[in-house]
N, C-alpha and C positions, 0 to 999 in steps of 0.2 A: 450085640448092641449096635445099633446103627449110628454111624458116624457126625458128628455134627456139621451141618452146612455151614458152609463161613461165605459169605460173597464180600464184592466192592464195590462201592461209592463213588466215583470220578466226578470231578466237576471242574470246569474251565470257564472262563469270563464272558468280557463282551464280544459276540460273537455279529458278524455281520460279511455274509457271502456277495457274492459276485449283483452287483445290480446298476442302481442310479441314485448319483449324491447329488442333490437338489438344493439350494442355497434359498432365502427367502426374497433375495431380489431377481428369483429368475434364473439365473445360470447353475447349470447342470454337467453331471460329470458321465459319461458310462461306463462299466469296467468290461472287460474282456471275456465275456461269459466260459469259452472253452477255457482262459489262464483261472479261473474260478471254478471251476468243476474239480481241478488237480489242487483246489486248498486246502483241504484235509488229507491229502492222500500220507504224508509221513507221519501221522498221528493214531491214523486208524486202527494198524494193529495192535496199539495200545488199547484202543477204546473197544475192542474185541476182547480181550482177555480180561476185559472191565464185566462187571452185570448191569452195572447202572451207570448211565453216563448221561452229563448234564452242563447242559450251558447255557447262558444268557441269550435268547434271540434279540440283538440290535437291532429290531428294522422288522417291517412285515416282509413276506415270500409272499407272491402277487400281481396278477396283472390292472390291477382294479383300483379305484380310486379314487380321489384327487388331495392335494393338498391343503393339508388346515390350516387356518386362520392363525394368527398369533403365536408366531413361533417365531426365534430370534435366531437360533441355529439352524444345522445343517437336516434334512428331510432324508432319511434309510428305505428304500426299498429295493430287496430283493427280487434275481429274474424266478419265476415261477418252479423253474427246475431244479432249485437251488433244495427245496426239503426231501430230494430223492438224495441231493449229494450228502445233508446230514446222515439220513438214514445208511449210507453205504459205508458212510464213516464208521456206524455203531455208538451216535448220537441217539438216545431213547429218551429223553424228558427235557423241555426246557423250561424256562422263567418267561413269562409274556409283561411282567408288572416293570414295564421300564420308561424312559421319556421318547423314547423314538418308535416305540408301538402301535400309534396313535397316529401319526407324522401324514396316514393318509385316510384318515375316518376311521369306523366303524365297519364301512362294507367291507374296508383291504382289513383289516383284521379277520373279521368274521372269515373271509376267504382262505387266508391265512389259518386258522383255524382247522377249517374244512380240509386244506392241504396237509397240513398234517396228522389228522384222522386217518386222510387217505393212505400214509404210510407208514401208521402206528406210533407217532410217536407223540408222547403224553405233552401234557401242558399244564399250568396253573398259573394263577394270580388276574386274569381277565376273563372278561366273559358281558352276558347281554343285560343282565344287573347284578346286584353286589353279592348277592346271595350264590352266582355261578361262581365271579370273580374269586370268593372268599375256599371253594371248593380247591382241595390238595390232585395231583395228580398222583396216580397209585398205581405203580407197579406188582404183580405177584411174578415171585422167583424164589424157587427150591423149598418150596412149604411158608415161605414170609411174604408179608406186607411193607413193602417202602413207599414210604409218602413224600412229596413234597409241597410246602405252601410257599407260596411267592408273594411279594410284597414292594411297592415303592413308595419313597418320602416323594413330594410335590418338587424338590429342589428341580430347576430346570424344566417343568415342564410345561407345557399351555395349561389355563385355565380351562377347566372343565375334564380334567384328564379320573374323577372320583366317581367310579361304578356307584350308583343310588339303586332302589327297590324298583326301580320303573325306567331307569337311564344306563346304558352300556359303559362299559369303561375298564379302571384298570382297580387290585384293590388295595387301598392307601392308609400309607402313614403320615399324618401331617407333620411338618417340621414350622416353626413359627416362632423368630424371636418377639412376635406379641402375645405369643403363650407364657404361662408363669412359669420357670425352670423347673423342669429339665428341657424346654420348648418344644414340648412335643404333644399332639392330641392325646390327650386322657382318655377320649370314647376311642379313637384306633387303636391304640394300645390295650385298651379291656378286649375286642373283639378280636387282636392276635393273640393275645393270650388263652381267650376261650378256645378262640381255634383248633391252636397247636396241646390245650389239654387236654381236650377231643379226641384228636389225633394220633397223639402217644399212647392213646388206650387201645389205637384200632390199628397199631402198625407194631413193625420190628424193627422200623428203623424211620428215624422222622428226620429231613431235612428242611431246612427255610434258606430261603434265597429273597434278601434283598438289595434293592438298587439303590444306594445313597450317596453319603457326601458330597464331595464336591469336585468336581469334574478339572477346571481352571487346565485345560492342554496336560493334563497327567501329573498326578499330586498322590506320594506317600506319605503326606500325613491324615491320621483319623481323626472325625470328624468328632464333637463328643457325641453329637444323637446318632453316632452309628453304634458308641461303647452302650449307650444304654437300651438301646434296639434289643442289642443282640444279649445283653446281659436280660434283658425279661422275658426274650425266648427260650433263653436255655432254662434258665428260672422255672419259665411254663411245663417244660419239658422235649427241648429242640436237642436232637444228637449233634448237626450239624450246621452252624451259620456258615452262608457262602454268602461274599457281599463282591459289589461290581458295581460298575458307573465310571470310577477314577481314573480309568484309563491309564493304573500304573499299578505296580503292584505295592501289596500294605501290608503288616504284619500281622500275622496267626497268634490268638488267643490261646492257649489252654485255659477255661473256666470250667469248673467244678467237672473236671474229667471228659468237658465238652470240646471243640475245637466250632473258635471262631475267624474266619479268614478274612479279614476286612475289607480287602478285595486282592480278588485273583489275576488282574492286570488285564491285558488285552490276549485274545486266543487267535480270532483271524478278523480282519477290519481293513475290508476291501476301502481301497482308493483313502486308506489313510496314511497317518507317518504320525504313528503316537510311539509309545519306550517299545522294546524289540522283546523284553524280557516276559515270562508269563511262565505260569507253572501248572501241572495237572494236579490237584489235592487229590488225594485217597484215602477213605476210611475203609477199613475190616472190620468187620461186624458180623453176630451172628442172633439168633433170636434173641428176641424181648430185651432189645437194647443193648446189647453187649457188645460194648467197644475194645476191639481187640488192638487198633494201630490206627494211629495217624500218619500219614507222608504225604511227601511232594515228589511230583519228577520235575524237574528244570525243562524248559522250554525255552528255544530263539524262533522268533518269526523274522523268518526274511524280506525283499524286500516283493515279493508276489504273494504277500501276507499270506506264505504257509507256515504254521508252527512245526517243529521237530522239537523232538525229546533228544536234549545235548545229556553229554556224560558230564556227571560232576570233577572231571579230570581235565576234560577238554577248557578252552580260554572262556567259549562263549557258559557253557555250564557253571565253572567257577563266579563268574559275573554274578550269575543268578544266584547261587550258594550263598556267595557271601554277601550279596543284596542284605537278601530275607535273613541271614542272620546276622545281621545290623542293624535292620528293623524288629525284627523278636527277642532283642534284649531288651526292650522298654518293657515285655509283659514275661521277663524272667522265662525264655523259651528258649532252650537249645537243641541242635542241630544236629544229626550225627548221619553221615554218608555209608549209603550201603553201595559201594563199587558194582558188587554181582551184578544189581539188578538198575542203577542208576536212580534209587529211589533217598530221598533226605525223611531219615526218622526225627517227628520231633516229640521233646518232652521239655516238660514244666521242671526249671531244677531246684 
């Protein structure tokens, strides 16, 4: 009898390599493209012995572009070379549905796009109208289908940021305290639902990745339209939410056997100084949905924003430990350290 496949899950945050930090009055930053090229290097062999691994792209990869209109923040772009340094990492799917995607048009996306075509690595939640944007990216590994769909709330970002039938863009969830409670679009919320219902019938393993709450220099608390985001996905049928934007880390869900991670903190975030702490999530799984384990590994990003995987033994690993398990007793989660492998199992108690 043939053995059953089990694979993994990886997924890490806001993610933004070696480029040029642009301000909206003009002044710019550039980073050190060679100190960028070595910012994944102590993460890698993690994301090697991963099958699926996944992070937020902050920023387009790019030489193209100009800068858009109407934007109060900081402007992300990556130097061109940067989607080969993913790929080497063993970076294989990212999230494009976020507020700095945009920061240089359409054409740096589109580009952007095209670059990572160029070295296989998947994408989801934008595209040239809503109907692309709304599209999962789909891995096949070891006889299974994993999907991912990606998604962001409006919070922070320019106007005009809503892929339409004839308009490029990103694909959205409105957040509006002039919506009637829960404040959130009725019609985006019915078409991530159908989505991810879709999806669960054509995959072995379905993750959603979205960008929300609220950013405010890095903030642990959740937001409520991130609880009920992620409560209608898994509802829908989502194995896993990974959420990002906050720039801090927020505490993991267990719902109905699901695992929701409200956000994953920061992974690598060239020319910034947001919290140091950040964790790899992992799920095991094997067909037609079968969640075998949730965990985390700890993460410290230094200050040449490279992340490493700390032991939960070590000062900086214990930080991160007992972080997340001061934050995951609000949703009745506890913690339990495997030394062997530096991995945090969690469960609902």
């Amino acid at each position: 009898m043939k053995a059953e496949s089990i694979l993994t899950f990886s997924a890490v945050g806001d993610t933004y390599l070696a480029g040029i930090r642009r301000w909206p009055d003009g002044y710019f930053v550039l980073a050190d493209e060679e100190i960028g090229k070595k910012a994944l290097n102590k993460v890698a062999s993690y994301f090697l012995n991963s099958d699926v691994n996944f992070c937020n792209l902050e920023g387009v990869i790019t030489n193209s572009g100009r800068p858009i209109a109407g934007k109060s923040n900081a402007y992300l772009l990556s130097y061109p070379g940067m989607t080969r340094i993913l790929k080497k990492a063993g970076i294989n799917v990212v999230a494009l549905a976020n507020n700095h995607i945009l920061d240089y048009r359409w054409e740096a996306l589109a580009d952007t796009m095209a670059r990572l075509d160029k070295v296989g690595i998947k994408y989801s939640g934008a595209g040239k109208n809503l109907a692309e944007a709304r599209k999962p990216a789909i891995i096949e590994k070891e006889g299974m289908t994993i999907g991912l769909l990606s998604y962001t709330t409006n919070l922070n970002l320019p106007m005009g940021f809503k892929a339409s039938e004839s308009k490029p863009g990103l694909n959205p969830i409105r957040v509006s305290p002039f919506f009637v409670p829960d404040h959130i679009n009725k019609e985006d919320i019915e078409v991530m639902r159908e989505d991810i219902s879709k999806w669960h019938k054509k995959t072995d393993f379905l993750a959603i990745s979205c960008h929300w709450g609220v950013s405010d220099q890095g903030t642990q608390t959740v937001a409520r339209h991130q609880e009920i985001i992620a409560h209608y996905a898994v509802d829908a049928g989502a194995d896993m939410v990974i959420g990002h934007h906050t720039h801090a880390l927020q505490p993991i869900e267990l719902y109905k056997g699901k695992a929701i991670a409200y956000s994953l903190g920061n992974f690598s975030l060239s020319l910034s100084s947001y919290q140091s702490e950040g964790i790899i999530m992992q799920c095991v799984f094997s067909k037609n949905h079968k969640i075998k384990e949730f965990k985390f590994l700890p993460l410290y990003i230094n200050k040449n924003n490279q992340p490493a995987v700390v032991s939960p033994e070590e000062e900086d690993g214990k930080k991160v430990v007992e972080l997340m398990q001061k934050l995951c007793t609000q949703y009745d989660v506890t913690l339990k350290v495997k030394l062997e492998t530096n991995a945090v199992i969690f469960s609902a108690q």
